[in-house]
Structures are given as C-alpha cells and as structure tokens.
C-alpha positions as CSV (number, residue, x, y, z in Angstrom):
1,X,-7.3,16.3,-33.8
2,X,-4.0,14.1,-33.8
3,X,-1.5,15.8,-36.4
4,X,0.4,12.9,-38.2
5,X,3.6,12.8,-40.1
6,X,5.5,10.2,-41.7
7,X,7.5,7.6,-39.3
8,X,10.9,6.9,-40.7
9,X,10.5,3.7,-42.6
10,X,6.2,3.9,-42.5
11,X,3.4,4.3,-45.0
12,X,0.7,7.2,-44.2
13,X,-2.3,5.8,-45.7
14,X,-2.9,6.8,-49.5
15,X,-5.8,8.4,-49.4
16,X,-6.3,12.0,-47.3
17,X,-8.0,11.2,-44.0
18,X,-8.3,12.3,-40.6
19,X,-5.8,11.0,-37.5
20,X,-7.1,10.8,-34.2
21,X,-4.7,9.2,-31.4
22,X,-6.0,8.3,-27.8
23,X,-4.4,7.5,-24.5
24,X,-6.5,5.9,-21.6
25,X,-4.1,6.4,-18.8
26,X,-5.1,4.1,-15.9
27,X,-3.9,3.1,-12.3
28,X,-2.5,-0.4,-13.7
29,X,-1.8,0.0,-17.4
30,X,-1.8,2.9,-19.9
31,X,-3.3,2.2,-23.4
32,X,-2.8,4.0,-26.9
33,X,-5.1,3.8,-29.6
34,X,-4.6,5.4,-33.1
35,X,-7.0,5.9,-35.9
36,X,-8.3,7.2,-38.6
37,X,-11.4,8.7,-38.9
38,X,-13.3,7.5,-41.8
39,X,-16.1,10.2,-44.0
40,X,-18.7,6.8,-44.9
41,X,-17.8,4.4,-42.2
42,X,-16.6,3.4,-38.2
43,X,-13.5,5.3,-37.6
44,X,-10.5,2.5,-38.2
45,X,-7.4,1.6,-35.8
46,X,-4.3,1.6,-37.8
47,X,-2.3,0.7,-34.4
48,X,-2.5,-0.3,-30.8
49,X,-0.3,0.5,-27.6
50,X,-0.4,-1.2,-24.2
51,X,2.0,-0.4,-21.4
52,X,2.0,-1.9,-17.8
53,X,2.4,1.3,-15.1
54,X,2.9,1.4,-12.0
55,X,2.9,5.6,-11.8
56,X,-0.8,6.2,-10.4
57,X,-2.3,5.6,-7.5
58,X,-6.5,5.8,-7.6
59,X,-6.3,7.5,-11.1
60,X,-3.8,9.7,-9.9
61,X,-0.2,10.2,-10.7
62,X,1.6,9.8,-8.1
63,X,5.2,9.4,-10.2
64,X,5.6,11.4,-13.0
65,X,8.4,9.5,-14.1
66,X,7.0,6.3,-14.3
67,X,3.7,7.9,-16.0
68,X,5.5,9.8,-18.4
69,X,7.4,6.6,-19.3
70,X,4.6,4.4,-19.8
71,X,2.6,7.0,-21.9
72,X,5.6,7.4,-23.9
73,X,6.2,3.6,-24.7
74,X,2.1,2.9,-25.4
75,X,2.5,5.3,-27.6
76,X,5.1,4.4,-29.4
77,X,4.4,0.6,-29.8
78,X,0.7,2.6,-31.0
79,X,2.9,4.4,-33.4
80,X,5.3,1.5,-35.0
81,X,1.6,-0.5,-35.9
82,X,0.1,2.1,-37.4
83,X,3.6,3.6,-39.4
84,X,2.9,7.5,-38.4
85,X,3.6,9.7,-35.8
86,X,1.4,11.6,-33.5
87,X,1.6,14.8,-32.2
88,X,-1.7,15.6,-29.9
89,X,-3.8,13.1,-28.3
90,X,-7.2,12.8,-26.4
91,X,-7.0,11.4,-22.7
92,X,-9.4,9.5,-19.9
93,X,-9.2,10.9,-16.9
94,X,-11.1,8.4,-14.0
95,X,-9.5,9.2,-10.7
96,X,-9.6,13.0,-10.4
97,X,-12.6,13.9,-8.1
98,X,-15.2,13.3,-11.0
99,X,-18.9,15.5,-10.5
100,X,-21.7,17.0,-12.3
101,X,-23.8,19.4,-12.1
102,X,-26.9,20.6,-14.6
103,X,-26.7,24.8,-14.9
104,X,-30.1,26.6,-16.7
105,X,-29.3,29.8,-19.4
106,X,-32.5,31.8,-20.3
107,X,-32.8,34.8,-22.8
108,X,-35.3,36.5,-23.7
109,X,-36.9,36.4,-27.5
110,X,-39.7,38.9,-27.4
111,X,-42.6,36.7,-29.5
112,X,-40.2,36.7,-32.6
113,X,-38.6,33.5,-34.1
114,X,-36.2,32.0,-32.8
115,X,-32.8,32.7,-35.1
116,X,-29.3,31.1,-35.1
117,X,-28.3,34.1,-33.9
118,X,-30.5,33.2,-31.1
119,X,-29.1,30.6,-30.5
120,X,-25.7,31.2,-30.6
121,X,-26.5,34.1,-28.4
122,X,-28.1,31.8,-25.6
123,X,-25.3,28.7,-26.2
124,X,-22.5,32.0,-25.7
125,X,-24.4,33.2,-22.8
126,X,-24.1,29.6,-21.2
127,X,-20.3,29.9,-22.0
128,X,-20.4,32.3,-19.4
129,X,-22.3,31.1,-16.7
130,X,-20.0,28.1,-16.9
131,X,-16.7,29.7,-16.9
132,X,-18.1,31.4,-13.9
133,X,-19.1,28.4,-11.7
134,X,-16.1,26.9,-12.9
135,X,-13.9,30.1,-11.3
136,X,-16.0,30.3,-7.8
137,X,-15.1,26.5,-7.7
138,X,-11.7,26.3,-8.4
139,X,-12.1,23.0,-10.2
140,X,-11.8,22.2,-14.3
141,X,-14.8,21.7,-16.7
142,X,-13.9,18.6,-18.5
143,X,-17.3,19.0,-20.7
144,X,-20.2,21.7,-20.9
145,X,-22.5,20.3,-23.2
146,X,-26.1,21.6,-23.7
147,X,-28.7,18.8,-22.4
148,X,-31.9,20.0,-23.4
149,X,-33.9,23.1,-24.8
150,X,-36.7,24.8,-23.2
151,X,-39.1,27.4,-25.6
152,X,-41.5,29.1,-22.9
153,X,-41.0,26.3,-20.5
154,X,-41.6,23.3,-22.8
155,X,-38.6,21.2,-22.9
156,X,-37.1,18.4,-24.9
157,X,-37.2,20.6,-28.0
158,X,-34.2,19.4,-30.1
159,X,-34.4,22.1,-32.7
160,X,-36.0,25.6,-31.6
161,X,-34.9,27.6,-34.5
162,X,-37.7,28.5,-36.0
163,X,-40.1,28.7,-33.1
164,X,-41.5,31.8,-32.1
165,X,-41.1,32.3,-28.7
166,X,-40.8,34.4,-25.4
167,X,-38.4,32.9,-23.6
168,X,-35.3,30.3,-24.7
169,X,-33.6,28.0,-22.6
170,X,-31.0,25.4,-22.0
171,X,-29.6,23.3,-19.4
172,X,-26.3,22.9,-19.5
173,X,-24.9,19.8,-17.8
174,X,-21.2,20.6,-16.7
175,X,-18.8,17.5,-16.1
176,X,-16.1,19.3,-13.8
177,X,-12.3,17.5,-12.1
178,X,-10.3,18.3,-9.4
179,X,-8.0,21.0,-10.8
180,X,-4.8,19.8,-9.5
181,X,-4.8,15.8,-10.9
182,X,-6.0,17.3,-14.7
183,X,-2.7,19.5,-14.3
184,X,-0.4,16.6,-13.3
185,X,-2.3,14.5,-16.3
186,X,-1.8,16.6,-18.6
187,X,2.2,17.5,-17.4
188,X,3.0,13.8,-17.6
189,X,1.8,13.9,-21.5
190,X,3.6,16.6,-22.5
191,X,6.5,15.8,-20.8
192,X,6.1,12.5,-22.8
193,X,6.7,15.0,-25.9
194,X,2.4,14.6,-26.9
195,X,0.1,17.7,-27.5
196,X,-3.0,17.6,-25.0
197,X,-6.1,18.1,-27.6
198,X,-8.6,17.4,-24.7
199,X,-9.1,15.4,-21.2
200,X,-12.1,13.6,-21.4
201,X,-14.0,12.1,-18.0
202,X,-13.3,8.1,-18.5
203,X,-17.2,7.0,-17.5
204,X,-18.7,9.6,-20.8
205,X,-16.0,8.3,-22.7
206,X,-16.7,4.6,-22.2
207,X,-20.6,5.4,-22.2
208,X,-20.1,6.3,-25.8
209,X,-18.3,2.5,-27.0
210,X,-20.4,0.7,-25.1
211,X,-24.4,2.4,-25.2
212,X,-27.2,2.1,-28.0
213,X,-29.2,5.3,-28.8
214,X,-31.9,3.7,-27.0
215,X,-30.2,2.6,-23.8
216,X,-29.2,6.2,-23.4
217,X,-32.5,7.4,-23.9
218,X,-34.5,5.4,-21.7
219,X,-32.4,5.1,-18.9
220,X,-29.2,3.2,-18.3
221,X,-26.0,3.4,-16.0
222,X,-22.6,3.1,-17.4
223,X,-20.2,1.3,-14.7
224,X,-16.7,1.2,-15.6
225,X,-14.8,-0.6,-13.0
226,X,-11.1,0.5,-13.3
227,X,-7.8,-1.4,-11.2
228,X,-8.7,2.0,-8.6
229,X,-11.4,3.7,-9.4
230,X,-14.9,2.6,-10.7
231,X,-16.6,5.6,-12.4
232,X,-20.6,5.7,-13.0
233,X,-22.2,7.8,-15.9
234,X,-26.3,7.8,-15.8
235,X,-27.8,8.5,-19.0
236,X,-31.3,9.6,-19.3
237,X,-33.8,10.7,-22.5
238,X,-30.7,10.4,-24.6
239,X,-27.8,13.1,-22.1
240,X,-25.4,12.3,-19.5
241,X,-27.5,12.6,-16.3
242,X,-24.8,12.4,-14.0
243,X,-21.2,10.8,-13.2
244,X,-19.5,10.2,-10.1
245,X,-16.9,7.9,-8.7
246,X,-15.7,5.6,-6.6
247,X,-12.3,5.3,-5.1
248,X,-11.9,1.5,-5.5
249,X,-12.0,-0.9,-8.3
250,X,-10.4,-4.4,-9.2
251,X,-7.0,-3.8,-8.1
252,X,-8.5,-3.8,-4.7
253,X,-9.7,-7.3,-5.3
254,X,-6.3,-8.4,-6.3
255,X,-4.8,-6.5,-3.0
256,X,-7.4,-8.9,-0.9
257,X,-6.6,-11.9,-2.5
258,X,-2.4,-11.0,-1.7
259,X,-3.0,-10.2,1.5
260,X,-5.8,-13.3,2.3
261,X,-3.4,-15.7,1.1
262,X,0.0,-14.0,1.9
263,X,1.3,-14.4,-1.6
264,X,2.8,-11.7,-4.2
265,X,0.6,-9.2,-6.1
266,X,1.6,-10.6,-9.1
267,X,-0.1,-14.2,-8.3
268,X,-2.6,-12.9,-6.7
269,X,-3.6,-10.8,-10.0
270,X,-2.8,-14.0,-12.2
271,X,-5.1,-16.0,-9.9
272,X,-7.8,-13.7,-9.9
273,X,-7.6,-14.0,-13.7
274,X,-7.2,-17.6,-14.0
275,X,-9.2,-18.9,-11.5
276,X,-11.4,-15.7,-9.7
277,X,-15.0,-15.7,-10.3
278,X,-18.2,-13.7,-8.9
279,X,-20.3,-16.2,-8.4
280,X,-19.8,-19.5,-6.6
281,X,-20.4,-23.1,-8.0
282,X,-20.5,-26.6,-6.5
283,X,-17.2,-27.9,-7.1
284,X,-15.2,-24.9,-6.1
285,X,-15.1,-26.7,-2.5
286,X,-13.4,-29.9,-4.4
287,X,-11.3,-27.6,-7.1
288,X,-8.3,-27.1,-5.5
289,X,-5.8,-24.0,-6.8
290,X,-2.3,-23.1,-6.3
291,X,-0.7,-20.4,-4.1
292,X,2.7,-19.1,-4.5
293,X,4.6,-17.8,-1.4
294,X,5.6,-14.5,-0.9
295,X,9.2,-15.5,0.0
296,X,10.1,-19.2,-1.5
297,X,12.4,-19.9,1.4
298,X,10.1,-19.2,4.1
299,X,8.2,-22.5,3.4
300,X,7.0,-24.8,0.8
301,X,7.0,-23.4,-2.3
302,X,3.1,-23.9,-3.0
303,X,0.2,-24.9,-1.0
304,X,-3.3,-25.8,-2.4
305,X,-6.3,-24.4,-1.1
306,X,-9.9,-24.8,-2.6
307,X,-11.6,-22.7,-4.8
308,X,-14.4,-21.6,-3.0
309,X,-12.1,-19.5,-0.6
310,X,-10.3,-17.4,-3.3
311,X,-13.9,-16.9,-4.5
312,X,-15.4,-15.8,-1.0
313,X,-12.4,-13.4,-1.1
314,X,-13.3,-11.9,-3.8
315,X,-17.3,-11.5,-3.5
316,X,-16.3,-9.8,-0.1
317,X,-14.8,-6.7,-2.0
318,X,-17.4,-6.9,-5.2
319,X,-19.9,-6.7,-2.0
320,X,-18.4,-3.5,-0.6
321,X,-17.7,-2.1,-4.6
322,X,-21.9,-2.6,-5.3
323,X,-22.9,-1.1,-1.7
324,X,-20.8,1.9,-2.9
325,X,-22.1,1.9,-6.7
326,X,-25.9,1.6,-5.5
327,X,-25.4,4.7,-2.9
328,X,-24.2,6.9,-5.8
329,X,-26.9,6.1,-8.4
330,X,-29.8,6.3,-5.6
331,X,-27.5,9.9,-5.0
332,X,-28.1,10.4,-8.6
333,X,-31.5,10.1,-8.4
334,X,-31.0,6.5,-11.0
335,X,-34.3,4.8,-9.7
336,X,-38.1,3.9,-10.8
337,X,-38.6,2.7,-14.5
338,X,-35.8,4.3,-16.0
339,X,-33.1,2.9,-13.2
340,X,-33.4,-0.4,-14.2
341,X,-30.6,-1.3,-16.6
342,X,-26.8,-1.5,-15.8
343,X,-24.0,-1.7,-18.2
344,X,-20.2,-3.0,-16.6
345,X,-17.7,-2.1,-18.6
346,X,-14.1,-1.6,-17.8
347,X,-11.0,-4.2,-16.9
348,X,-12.8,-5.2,-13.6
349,X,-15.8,-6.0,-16.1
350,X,-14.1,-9.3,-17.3
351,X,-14.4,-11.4,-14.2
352,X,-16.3,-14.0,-14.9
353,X,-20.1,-13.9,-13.4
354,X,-19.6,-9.9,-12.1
355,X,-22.6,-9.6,-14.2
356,X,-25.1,-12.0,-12.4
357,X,-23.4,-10.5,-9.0
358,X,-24.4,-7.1,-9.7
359,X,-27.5,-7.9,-10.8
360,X,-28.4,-9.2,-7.5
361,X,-26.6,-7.0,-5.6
362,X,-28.0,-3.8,-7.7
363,X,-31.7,-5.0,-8.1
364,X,-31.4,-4.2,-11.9
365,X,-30.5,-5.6,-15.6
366,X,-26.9,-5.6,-16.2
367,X,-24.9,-6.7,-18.9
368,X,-21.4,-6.4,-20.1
369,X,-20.8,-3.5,-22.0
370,X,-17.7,-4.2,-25.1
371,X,-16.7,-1.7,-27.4
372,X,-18.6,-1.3,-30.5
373,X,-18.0,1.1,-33.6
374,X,-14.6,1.2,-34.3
375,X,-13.1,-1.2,-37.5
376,X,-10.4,-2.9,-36.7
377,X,-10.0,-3.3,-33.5
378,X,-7.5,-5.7,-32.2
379,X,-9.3,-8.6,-29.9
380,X,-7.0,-7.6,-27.0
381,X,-9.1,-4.4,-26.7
382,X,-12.4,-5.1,-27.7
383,X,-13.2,-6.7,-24.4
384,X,-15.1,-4.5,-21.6
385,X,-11.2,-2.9,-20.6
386,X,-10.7,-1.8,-24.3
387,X,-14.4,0.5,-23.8
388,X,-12.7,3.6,-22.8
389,X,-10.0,4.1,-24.9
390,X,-12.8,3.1,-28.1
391,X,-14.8,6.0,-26.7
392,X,-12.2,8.6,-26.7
393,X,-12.1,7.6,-30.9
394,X,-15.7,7.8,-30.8
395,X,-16.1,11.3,-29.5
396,X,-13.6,13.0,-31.4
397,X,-15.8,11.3,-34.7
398,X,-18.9,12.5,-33.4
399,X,-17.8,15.7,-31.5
400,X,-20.8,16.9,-29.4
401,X,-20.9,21.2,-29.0
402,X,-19.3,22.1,-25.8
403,X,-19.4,25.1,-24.7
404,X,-16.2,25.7,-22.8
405,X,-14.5,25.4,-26.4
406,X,-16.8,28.1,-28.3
407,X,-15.7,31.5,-28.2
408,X,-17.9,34.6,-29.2
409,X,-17.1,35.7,-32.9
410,X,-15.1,39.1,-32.8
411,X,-16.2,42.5,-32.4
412,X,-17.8,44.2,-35.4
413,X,-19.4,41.0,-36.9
414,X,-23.0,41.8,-35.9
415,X,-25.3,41.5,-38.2
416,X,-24.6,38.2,-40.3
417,X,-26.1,36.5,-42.9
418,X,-29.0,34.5,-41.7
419,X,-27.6,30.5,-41.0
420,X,-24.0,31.7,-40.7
421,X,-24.0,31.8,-36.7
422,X,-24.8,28.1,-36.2
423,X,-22.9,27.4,-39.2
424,X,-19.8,28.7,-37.8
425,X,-20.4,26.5,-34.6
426,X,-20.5,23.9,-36.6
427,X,-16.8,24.5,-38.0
428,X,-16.1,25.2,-34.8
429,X,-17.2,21.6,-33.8
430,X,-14.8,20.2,-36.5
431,X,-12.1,22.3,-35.6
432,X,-12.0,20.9,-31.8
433,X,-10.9,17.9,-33.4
C-alpha cells in the first residue's frame, strides 16, 4: 500500500515485509500511524505522528495551508520513529456528508452450478450498477462492498460457488461522501507531497479497531465522537448496516464550557480534560475549580467556581449529541434485540462517565470501544481517540473486496481455467494494498 524507502540515517527493518502508513485527519488534530504488516501476526507500528490543526472545520478543510502543514509534520515525526519514508497513505474521512445505501445485483444461472466465473460475472455486474448510482448522484463511493448473497432468494449464503441455482444475487452496500470535501482531502495530502492509496469513511474504519466478530454480527453501533463530527456505523449479521453523521462532537463541549465561563478555548479544553465529567457526584457542589480569564487585565486573574456547574455545562451538550445519535440509529432502523449494544469510541469517548450517560440517554449497553490488534501501539493512541487511525492499519491487512476497485479482465480472456476468476480477485484484493 505505502511504498517505503530508506530515511537518510534509518534502518528499514531486515527482514522483507509490507508498509502500510495511515493519516486520520481530524477537525482538532491530525494523526500518522506507520506499520508493517506482519504474514503470522497483528500488523506492528514502527512509528507514530500527532500534529495539533486548526485547518478544518466539521471534518472539513477549510485552510489548506494549515491542513497541508499539519499532515506534513504528523507525518514526518511518523516517519523519524519508524526510520523510513512513505510515499502513499490511507485516510479517515468523518465530516464529508457520510450515507449509505444497500443496491441488489441479480443474474441469471439457468439450473447450472454456480462457477467463479459466476461470480465474478455478478460481483462485475455490481461494479456497474454502482458506478451508475454513483454518476446520477454526483457524490464519491468511499466503499462498495458485497453484504450478502442470495441463491434463488435464500440469503446469508457466504459461499455460492458450487450451488446450482436459478438465480444469484448480492446486495451491495455502498458507503458514498460528498464529492467536493474527498477532493479538498485528498488535494491537502498530496500537496503535503503523500500518494492517496484510498479515503476510507472514519466510523468503518474505527468499527474495525474496536468490534469482535460477534459484536458485529449480532448487532452493535459504532459511535465515534470526533472534536466536530460524531459518525455512527451500525453493524448487523457480521456487515456494515448503515453510517451516518452528526455535525457536532466534543469540540462543541469545549466551545460551551468557553463561552459559559467566558474564558479561552484553550482552558476551557484543559478543564474539560482535567476536571469535565458526564456524570455528576456529590462533592462536585463542594469541589471547587479554577477559571482563567479571557483577558488577564480585565479582572482577577482567576475565579473559583464549583464543579457541578462545569459539569451541568457539559451534560447540556452530551444531552443534545445523544438526542441526535438516537434519531439516526432509530433512522437506521438500529432497534429490537439487535439495537441493544453501543460502542463510543473516538477522542470525545475519553470523558469520564460518557459511558454511563449514554447508556441512559440511549436505552442500550454501551461501552468504550479502544483499539485492539495492532502490536506496538504507543499508549498515547490506544485509547478510544487512537480507534480510527488503528482501523485504517486494520483494513488495509484485512482488505475486504470492493467493488469500485475491480475492473473486468480484458477483452479476449473468455474462457479461463476453472478457479482462475476468483483467484484473480483475490490478487486483485492484495494489490489494493
């Protein structure tokens, strides 16, 4: 995926292995991630990068200069750990408009059995009926990833070569952007000299650090609350269900607690980390903590307030955030048995008690989703803000097919060897990264 070359002065590892380099570009900070991806084992981090930014608004970029620069200084503090150089990377995208949408392929079989070349034939024909949704829509397909088989209208069938069968099906569930925001992405990377290898939807990539097997196939929503956006990824019977977004997150919180308290950003944001909780306690009305003025010489230099009102503060906003997140699962259809577990990841994930909040503000289970699966990874990332950037890793190790990035084998090829069709999508697979 990422092509390495010696750094002046570094040691590529000694034996042969795989690079894969990851940039989780968010509306507070922009994070780097490099490692390699191991044949027997968790992929490994050989370096980590972490840049404060103040380019994007909502997920958006909004400077390009500011963006660029970040991206290029995660990188390289990334690159200086690890002692190689990248030249493509795999980004998050969180604030771009996120949707979903499930599209069904059929072709016809005739009462034979079902062949690779079936298959390759139906996944091919679905390559089609996405890029042709994606064109009447104007927007970008982030992922097209087949969901689930259907051999004469029985689905769940996770192999159907070999069937025999009239009919063959698949839905394909297409994660899509607003087209304009993946452009400007994807312009402040390269301008930051980097290769684009793929933009990946932040929610499915944070789904895949922080989920069991299990979770995802019995039901569970991914929340990953970002500084602007929170994104939500439902899972269900082991595929993304559906996604969507949120345009506010936990630099809202940090925005109430400024303007509540008429103090600066910056110690608003240090007291929502120091001192900021969810839920209330008893002594909060006793505890006192300390507020720093906007403008020194306007006043005293600190006053003292008690805890419990930097705390109402904040449960105000994490009341309007889960009124918002429990309208778009309900929109998603998350309910009954299989809508009862929650996962919060994300940097808005680390406040303390947000997971007994949402559990009774959401009706559900929730716990806090860490990254898992990686070796190596640093402590500074492997809390719930670290999830997204892990995922990114994860995916390009376990590359799922997607069929905007198949493309029909040339003209004159008909007529293959039985198994080489679906073996050639499987190089494809490990081409893509």
């Amino acid at each position: 995926m990422a092509v390495a070359a010696m750094a002046p002065g570094g040691l590529l590892r000694a034996r042969a292995q795989e690079v894969v380099a990851a940039l989780d570009v968010g509306t507070s900070k922009v994070a780097a991630l490099i490692a390699a991806l191991e044949p027997d084992g968790p992929p490994q981090v050989l370096g980590c990068g972490v840049r404060a930014s103040a380019g994007l608004r909502r997920g958006l970029v909004a400077d390009m200069a500011r963006t660029e620069e970040a991206i290029r200084a995660a990188m390289m503090q990334a690159e200086r750990a690890a002692g190689i150089e990248v030249e493509s990377v795999l980004v998050s995208v969180s604030g771009a408009g996120l949707g979903s949408e499930v599209t069904s392929v059929t072709i016809d079989i005739a009462g034979h059995r079902i062949t690779e070349a079936d298959m390759e034939r139906l996944l091919l024909a679905g390559r089609e009926e996405v890029e042709a949704r994606v064109r009447a829509t104007g927007r970008t397909a982030l992922h097209a990833e087949p969901a689930l088989y259907v051999v004469d209208g029985l689905d769940g069938v996770a192999d159907p070569v070999g069937f025999h069968a009239r009919q063959l099906a698949v839905d394909i569930h297409v994660v899509s952007a607003d087209t304009p925001p993946c452009r400007n992405l994807d312009l402040a990377v390269r301008n930051a000299h980097l290769d684009v290898d793929g933009i990946v939807a932040g929610p499915v990539a944070a789904s895949a650090a922080v989920l069991a097997p299990e979770e995802a196939e019995l039901g569970v929503a991914v929340v990953e609350i970002g500084a602007g956006v929170t994104g939500i990824a439902v899972h269900g019977g082991g595929v993304l269900a559906g996604l969507a977004s949120v345009p506010m997150g936990a630099g809202d919180i940090t925005a109430d607690i400024a303007r509540a308290f008429a103090t600066p950003r910056a110690a608003a944001e240090k007291l929502k980390t120091l001192h900021g909780a969810a839920t209330a306690a008893p002594r909060d009305n006793h505890d006192l903590v300390d507020i720093p003025p906007i403008d020194p010489d306007d006043g005293p230099e600190v006053r003292r307030v008690p805890k419990a009102e930097l705390v109402a503060v904040i449960r105000t906003r994490l009341d309007l955030l889960f009124r918002e997140v429990d309208d778009q699962l309900a929109a998603l259809g998350f309910r009954g048995p299989a809508g009862r577990q929650v996962v919060l990841t994300g940097g808005g994930a680390e406040l303390r008690g947000i997971a007994e909040f949402a559990a009774s503000a959401l009706g559900r289970s929730v716990r806090i989703g860490r990254p898992r699966g990686l070796a190596g990874l640093p402590e500074a990332q492997s809390g719930p803000a670290g999830a997204t950037l892990a995922g990114l890793v994860l995916r390009a190790a376990r590359p799922a097919i997607d069929l905007g990035r198949i493309r029909p084998r040339p003209r004159g090829t008909v007529g293959a060897p039985a198994g080489t069709a679906w073996s050639r999508l499987v190089e494809i697979l490990k081409r893509q990264f």
